[in-house]
VOGU-3710 file (C-alpha; in Angstrom, 3 decimals, decimal comma):
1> xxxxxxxxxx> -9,087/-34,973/-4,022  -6,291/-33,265/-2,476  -7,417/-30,172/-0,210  -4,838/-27,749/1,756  -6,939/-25,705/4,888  -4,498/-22,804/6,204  -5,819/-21,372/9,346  -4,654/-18,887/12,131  -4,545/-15,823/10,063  -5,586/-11,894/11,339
11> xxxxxxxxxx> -4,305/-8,962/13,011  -1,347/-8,340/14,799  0,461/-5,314/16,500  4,137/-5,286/15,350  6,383/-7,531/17,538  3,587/-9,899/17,777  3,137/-13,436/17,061  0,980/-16,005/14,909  0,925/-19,351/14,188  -0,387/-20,391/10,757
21> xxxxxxxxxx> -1,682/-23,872/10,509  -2,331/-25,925/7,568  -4,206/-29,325/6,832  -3,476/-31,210/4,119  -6,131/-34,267/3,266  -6,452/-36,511/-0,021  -2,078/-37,443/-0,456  0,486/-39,387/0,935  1,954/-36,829/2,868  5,103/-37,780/4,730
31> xxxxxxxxxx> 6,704/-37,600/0,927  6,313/-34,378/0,280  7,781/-30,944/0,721  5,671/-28,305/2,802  5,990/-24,891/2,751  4,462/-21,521/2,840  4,807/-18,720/0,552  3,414/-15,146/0,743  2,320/-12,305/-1,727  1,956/-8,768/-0,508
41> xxxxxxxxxx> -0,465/-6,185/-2,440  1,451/-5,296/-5,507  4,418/-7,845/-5,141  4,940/-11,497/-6,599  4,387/-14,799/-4,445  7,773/-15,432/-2,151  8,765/-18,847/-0,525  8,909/-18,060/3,016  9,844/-21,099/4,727  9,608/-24,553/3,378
51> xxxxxxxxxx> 10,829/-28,051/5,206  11,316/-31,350/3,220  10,704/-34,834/3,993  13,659/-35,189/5,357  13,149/-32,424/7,816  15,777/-30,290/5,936  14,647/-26,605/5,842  14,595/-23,284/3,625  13,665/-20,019/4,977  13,527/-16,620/2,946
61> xxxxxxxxxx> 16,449/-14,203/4,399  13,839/-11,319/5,487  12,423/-14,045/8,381  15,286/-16,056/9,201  15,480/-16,315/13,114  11,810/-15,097/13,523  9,423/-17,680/11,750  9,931/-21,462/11,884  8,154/-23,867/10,151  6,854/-27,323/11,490
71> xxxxxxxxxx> 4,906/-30,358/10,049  3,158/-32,730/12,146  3,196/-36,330/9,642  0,842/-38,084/12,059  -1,680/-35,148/11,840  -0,820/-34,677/8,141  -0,249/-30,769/9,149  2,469/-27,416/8,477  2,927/-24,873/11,101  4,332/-21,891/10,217
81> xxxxxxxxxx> 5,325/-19,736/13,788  5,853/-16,556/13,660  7,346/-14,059/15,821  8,591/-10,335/15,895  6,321/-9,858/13,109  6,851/-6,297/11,220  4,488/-4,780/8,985  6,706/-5,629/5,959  5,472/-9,355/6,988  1,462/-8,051/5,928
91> xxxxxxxxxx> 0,536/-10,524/3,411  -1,581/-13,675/2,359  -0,055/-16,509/3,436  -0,612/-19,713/1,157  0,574/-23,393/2,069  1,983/-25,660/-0,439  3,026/-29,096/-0,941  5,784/-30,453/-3,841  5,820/-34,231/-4,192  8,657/-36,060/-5,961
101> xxxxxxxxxx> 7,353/-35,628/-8,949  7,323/-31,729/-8,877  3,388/-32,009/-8,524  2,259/-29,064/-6,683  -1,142/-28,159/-4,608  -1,653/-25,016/-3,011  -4,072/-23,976/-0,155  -6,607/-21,149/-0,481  -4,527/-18,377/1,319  -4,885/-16,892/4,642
111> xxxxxx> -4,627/-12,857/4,962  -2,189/-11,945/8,191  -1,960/-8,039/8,649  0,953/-6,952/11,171  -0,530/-3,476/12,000  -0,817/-0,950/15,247
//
């Protein structure tokens, strides 16, 4: 049974940081993409960052130079940093892997609020 845990989630005065973790148990997971996506109240789900097995990476324009995201294959673990956070970055955060295939699993979400 494949199970993603995102942790690291809460409040945060703008300019803060965070760093979002996620555990991924139950696949082979060196082979597949990570990534983490977000979805704001009233807004569809965006890819925020996402790094491939090959340690190539993808990050959404709006966070470019401010989040970076990590994976840890001994640990079987995504990081997603984040810094200079803005309110605009208030969301829940979700963690996600793609295998070859195209299979996808997605973690249960973790709410991060950038607020003063």
């Amino acid at each position: 049974q494949v199970q993603l845990v995102e942790t690291g989630g809460g409040l945060v005065q703008p300019g803060g940081s965070l760093r979002l973790s996620c555990r991924a148990s139950g696949v082979f997971f060196r082979i597949y993409t990570v990534g983490w996506s977000r979805q704001a109240p009233g807004k569809q789900r965006e890819l925020v960052a996402r790094r491939t097995s090959s340690d190539s990476t993808n990050y959404a324009d709006s966070v470019k130079g401010r989040f970076a995201i990590t994976r840890d294959n001994a640990k079987n673990m995504v990081y997603l940093q984040m810094q200079s956070l803005k309110p605009e970055d208030t969301a829940v955060y979700y963690c996600h892997l793609v295998g070859p295939s195209g299979r996808e699993y997605w973690g249960q979400g973790t709410q991060v609020t950038v607020s003063s």
